[in-house]
N, C-alpha and C positions, 0 to 999 in steps of 0.2 A: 578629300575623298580618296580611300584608296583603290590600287589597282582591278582588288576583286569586283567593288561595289559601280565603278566604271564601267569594267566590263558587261555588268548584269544590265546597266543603264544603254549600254548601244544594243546591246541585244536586244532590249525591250524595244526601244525604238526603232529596230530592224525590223522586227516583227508588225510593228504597227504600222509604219509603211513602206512595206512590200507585202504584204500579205492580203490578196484581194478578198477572201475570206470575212474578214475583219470588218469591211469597210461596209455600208448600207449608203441606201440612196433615200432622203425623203423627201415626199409628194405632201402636199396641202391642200387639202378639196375642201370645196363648200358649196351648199346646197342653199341659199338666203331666200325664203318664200314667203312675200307680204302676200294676205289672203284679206280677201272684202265680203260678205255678204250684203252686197246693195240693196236688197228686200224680197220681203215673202211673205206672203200673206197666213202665214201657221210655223211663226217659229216655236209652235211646240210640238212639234209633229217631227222636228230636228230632234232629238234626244235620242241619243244612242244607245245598243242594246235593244233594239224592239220595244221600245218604252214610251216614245213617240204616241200623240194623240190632235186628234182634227177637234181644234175648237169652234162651233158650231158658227159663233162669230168672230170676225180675222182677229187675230192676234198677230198684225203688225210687228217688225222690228229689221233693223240691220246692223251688223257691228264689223271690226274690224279686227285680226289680229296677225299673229310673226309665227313662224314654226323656221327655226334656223338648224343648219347641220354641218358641222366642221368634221371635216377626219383627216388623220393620217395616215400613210403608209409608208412603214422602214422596207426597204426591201435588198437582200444583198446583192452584190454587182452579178454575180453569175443568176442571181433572178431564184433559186433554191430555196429560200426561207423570207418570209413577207409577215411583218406584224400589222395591225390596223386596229386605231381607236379610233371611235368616233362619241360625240356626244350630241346634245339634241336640245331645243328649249323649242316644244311643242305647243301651240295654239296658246299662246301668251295676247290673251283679249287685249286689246286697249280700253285703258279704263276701267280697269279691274285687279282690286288686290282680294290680298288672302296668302294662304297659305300652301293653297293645292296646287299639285303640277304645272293646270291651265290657267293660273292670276299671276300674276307680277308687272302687270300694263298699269298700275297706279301709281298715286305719287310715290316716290322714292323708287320704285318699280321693286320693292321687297317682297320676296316669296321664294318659295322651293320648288326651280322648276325647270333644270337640270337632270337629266337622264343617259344613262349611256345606253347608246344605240349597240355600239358591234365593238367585240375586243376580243381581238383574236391568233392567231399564230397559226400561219399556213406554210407548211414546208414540204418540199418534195424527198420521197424517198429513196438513198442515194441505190445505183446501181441497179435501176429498177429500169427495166428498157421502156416500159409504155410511160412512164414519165407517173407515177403513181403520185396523189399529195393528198395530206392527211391539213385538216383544219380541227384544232382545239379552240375552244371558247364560247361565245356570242356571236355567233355568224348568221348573215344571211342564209334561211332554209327554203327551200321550194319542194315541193313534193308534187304537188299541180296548183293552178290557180284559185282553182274548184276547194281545191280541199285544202290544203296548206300552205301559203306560201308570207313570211315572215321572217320575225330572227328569232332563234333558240340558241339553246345552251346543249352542246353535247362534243362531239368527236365523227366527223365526215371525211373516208377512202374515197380518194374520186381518182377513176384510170381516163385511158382515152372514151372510153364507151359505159364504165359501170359507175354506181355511184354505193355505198354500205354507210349506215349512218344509223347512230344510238343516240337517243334525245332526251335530256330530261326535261317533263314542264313542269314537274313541280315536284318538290323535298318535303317531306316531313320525317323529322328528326324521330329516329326510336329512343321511347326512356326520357324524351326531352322537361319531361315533369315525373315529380318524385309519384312511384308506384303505379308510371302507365305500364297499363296492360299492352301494348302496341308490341306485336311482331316484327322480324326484321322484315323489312321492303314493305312495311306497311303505308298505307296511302302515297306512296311515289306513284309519279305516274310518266310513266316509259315509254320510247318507241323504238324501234328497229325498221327501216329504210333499204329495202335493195332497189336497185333500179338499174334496166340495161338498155341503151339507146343503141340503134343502127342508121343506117345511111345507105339509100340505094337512088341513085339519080338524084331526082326534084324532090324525094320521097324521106322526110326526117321522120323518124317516128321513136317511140319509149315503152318499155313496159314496165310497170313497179307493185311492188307488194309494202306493203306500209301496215305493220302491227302494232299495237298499240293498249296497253292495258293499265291496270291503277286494281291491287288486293287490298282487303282489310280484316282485320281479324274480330270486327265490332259485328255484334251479332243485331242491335239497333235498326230499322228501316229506314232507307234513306232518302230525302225528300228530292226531288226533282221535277223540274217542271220546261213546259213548250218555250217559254219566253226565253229560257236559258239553252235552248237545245247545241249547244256545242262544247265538244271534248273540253274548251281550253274553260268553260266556265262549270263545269260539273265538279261538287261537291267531292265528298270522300265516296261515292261510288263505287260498287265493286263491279266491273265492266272490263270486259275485253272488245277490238272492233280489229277487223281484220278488212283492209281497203285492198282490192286488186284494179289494177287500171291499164290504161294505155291511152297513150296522146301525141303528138306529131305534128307535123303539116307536111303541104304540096304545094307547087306552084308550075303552074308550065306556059310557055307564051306561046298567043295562038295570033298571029299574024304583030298586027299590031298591039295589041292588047296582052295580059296577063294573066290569068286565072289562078285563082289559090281557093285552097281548104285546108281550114284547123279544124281537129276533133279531139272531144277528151272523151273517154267513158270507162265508167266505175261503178264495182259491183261493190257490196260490201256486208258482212254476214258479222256474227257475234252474239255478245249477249248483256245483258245488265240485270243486275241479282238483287233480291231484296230491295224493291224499289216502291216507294209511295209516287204516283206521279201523279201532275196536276196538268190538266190540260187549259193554259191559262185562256183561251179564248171563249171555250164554252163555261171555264169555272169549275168543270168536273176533276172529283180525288178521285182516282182507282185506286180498287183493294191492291195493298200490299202483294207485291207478283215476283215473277220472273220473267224478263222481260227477252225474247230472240229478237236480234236485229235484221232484217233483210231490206236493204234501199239503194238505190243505185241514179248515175245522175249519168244523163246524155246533152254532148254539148257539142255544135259544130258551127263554123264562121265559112259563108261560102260567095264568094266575090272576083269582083272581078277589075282589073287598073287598066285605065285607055288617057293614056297621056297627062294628063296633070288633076284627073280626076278617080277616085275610086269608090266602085259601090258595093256595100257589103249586106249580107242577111247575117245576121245574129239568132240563133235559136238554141233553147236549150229547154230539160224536165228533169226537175231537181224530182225523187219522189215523194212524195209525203203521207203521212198515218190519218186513218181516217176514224178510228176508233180507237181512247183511251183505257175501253174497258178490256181489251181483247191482250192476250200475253205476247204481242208482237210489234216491234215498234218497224213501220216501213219507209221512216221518213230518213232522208241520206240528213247525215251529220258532219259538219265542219270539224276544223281544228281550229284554223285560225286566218282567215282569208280577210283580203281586202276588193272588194268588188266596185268597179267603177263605170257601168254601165248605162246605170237610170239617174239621170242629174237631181231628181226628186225623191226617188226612193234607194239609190243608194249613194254611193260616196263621189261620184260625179259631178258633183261641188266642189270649186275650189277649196271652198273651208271645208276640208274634207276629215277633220277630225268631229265635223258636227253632220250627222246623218241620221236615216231611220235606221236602217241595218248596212250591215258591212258583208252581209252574207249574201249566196243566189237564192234564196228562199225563205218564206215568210214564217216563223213560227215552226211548228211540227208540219206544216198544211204544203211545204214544198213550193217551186214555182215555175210556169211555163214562162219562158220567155220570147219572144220574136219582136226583133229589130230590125228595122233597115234603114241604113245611113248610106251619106253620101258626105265624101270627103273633097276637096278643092285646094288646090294649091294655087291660089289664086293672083299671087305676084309672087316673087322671091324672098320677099319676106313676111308674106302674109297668107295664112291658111285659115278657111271657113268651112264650115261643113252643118248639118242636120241633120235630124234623126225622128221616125216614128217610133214607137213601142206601144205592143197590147200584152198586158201580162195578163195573165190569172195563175192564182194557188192551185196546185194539182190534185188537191183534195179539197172540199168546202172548207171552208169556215163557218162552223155550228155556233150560235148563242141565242141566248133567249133577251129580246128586246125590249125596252122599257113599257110598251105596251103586256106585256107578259106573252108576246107571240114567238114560237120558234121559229127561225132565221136560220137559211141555207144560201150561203154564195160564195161564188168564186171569179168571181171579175175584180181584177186590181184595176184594172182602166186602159185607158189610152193616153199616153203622155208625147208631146213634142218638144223636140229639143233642138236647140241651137248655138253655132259655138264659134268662134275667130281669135284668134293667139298671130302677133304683130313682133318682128324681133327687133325689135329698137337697135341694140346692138347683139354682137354674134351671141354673148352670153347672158343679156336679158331678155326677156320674154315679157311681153304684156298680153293676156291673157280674158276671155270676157266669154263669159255663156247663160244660158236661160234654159228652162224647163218649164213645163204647166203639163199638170196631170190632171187628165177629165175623170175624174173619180167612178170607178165602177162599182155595185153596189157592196162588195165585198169590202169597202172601206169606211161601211157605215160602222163597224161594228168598232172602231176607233175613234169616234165623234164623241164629244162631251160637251156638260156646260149649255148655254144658253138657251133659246126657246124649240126648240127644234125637238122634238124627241128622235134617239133609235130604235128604229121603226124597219130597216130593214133597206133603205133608200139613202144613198149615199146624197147628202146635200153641201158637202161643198169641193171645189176644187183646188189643187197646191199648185199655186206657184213659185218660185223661187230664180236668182239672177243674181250670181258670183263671181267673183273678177280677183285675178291675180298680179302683182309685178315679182319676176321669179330671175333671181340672179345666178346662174351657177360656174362654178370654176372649179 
């Protein structure tokens, strides 16, 4: 080796250690969650998407499966640039093959059911005094609970106090087949996030504005319907929604005790053009319209902690459309949430990739909600708690009943709930809860099958009881 190529050789290795720059740190997380569904008396009433139906006689069943999540994160020593991948093998049944995402619990355990969760590059911008960092890729998004909170794909400015964020959910390729007529930015569908948080005392609060659009140059009507009512499942669409909000909490201690309030509330205006829509509960097509948006959703949690116990009110009024014939849609619309409040009707089941909806609200028809639970810390490593709720839709629910009689209701029920999580050790978790919902008559119109006609009178009740062992490091 000559003198030149030596040289280049200790410099490179100069460079490589001493140069803090250079060097990352990596972390290995994981998230290992065995999920059970012990029994319920309508696992078809589980089907997700709003798809869900009460069989008039029990439809028995329980199964068991894995939803696993590994990530990592490189991050440099001065802490300035942070990559993270994670991947994911969600609701892998036992006892179930196939092909699809949720099978590969068969013999040979063969299937496609691998997913990446989050891949991403998060760096800070240099010389930037508020410490500014910008995130490229698959990241964890939140906009609110209510309305979007997920992973997307896009580019998020985050300071001490703002957050500016451009999101795509979905691509379609211009030109992608020979002689489409397709415009540019045709069917993409986009969003734009500003958001500014303050801090005053006990008092955390946000405001944000969340735009959100999808053009097409198809002059075609485009079909859409109540069962699908959310941004992330709407066709090619030509629709704008424009979200404004504000959300926060309080807390202040009044002797011995503590007192806290969260609220979220959103307005939200727009419009959706050339629209055939079907209103899947009563069955009605409206004429081909133009369709203005106006709905809005109020939500508040207001409680109180006195020593090892805490009891909370949960209320909220998603709004909803009460007429599909009229050129107004009033029902507030998702993006992409996961709601975990009703162990029966939403995802508050462990086996929480199996549910009726994943939204605050039923269809187009919206939902009131009120809850009160009571929490317990009832040794040091064991928490128990329960919970009442009385929902109803905030609009009826219209349909004509197999007797041929028109039906108007809006009572979802009353469900009780009950729940206790034991931490075997610091980082497993054993897990166990129950729900039964006394059906109010508004859930007739979801019955099918056996001797019973709908008639208008909700005749039967869900129960359901799900159990976790949940590892995380």
């Amino acid at each position: 080796m000559n003198r030149y190529y030596k040289s280049c050789l200790v410099l490179l290795l100069g460079i490589l250690f001493t140069t803090p720059a250079l060097a990352a740190d990596f972390v290995f997380h994981g998230d290992l969650n065995n999920r059970f569904s012990l029994y319920t008396n309508q696992q078809g009433f589980f089907n997700s998407d709003q798809k869900g139906v009460i069989d008039t006689e029990d439809r028995q069943d329980s199964f068991a499966s894995i939803k696993y999540r590994l990530w990592t994160e490189a991050t440099s020593n001065d802490g300035a640039v942070k990559g993270v991948f994670a991947v994911e093998i969600g609701a892998v049944r036992f006892g179930r093959s196939g092909s699809s995402k949720a099978e590969g619990g068969g013999f040979s355990g063969d299937a496609v059911n691998i997913e990446t969760r989050w891949a991403y590059t998060d760096f800070q911008i240099p010389s930037v005094k508020s410490k500014a960092r910008v995130k490229i890729g698959l990241f964890p998004f939140k906009v609110n609970s209510f309305l979007w909170n997920e992973t997307a794909t896009g580019v998020q400015l985050s300071g001490d106090k703002y957050t500016l964020a451009w999101v795509r959910g979905k691509e379609a390729l211009t030109g992608s087949t020979a002689g489409a007529a397709d415009d540019w930015g045709d069917n993409d569908l986009d969003a734009i996030l500003g958001r500014y948080e303050f801090t005053q005392g006990a008092l955390n609060a946000g405001t944000f504005a969340l735009f959100q659009w999808q053009s097409t140059s198809d002059t075609a009507a485009f079909a859409m319907d109540s069962q699908n009512y959310q941004i992330k499942k709407l066709g090619n669409v030509d629709f704008n929604v424009t979200t404004l909000g504000t959300d926060g909490s309080w807390s202040r201690p009044i002797d011995d005790k503590t007192a806290f309030v969260n609220w979220d509330l959103m307005y939200q205006t727009g419009s959706f053009d050339n629209v055939a829509f079907t209103d899947t509960l009563s069955g009605i097509t409206a004429a081909t319209a133009d369709y203005d948006l106006s709905a809005f959703l109020i939500h508040a949690d207001v409680g109180i902690k006195f020593g090892k116990t805490t009891v909370t009110y949960t209320g909220w009024y998603a709004s909803g459309d009460d007429d599909p014939n009229d050129d107004e849609f009033n029902a507030f619309i998702t993006t992409d949430v996961d709601r975990f409040d009703s162990i029966v009707l939403m995802e508050g089941g462990y086996t929480d990739d199996v549910y009726f909806t994943e939204r605050p609200d039923l269809f187009d028809k919206g939902l009131i909600m009120n809850k009160i639970a009571v929490d317990h810390q009832t040794t040091k490593k064991l928490k128990t708690g329960a919970a009442v709720l009385y929902m109803l839709t905030a609009e009826d629910i219209e349909y004509t009943d197999d007797l041929s009689v028109k039906q108007s209701n809006n009572e979802v029920g009353v469900e009780l709930d009950a729940y206790a999580s034991y931490n075997l050790y610091p980082n497993v978790t054993l897990s166990i809860n129950a729900g039964y919902l006394f059906s109010g008559d508004a859930m007739d119109r979801f019955e099918v099958g056996g001797t019973n006609p709908v008639d208008g009178n909700a005749d039967n009740d869900i129960f359901r009881t799900t159990a976790s062992v949940r590892y995380k490091f």
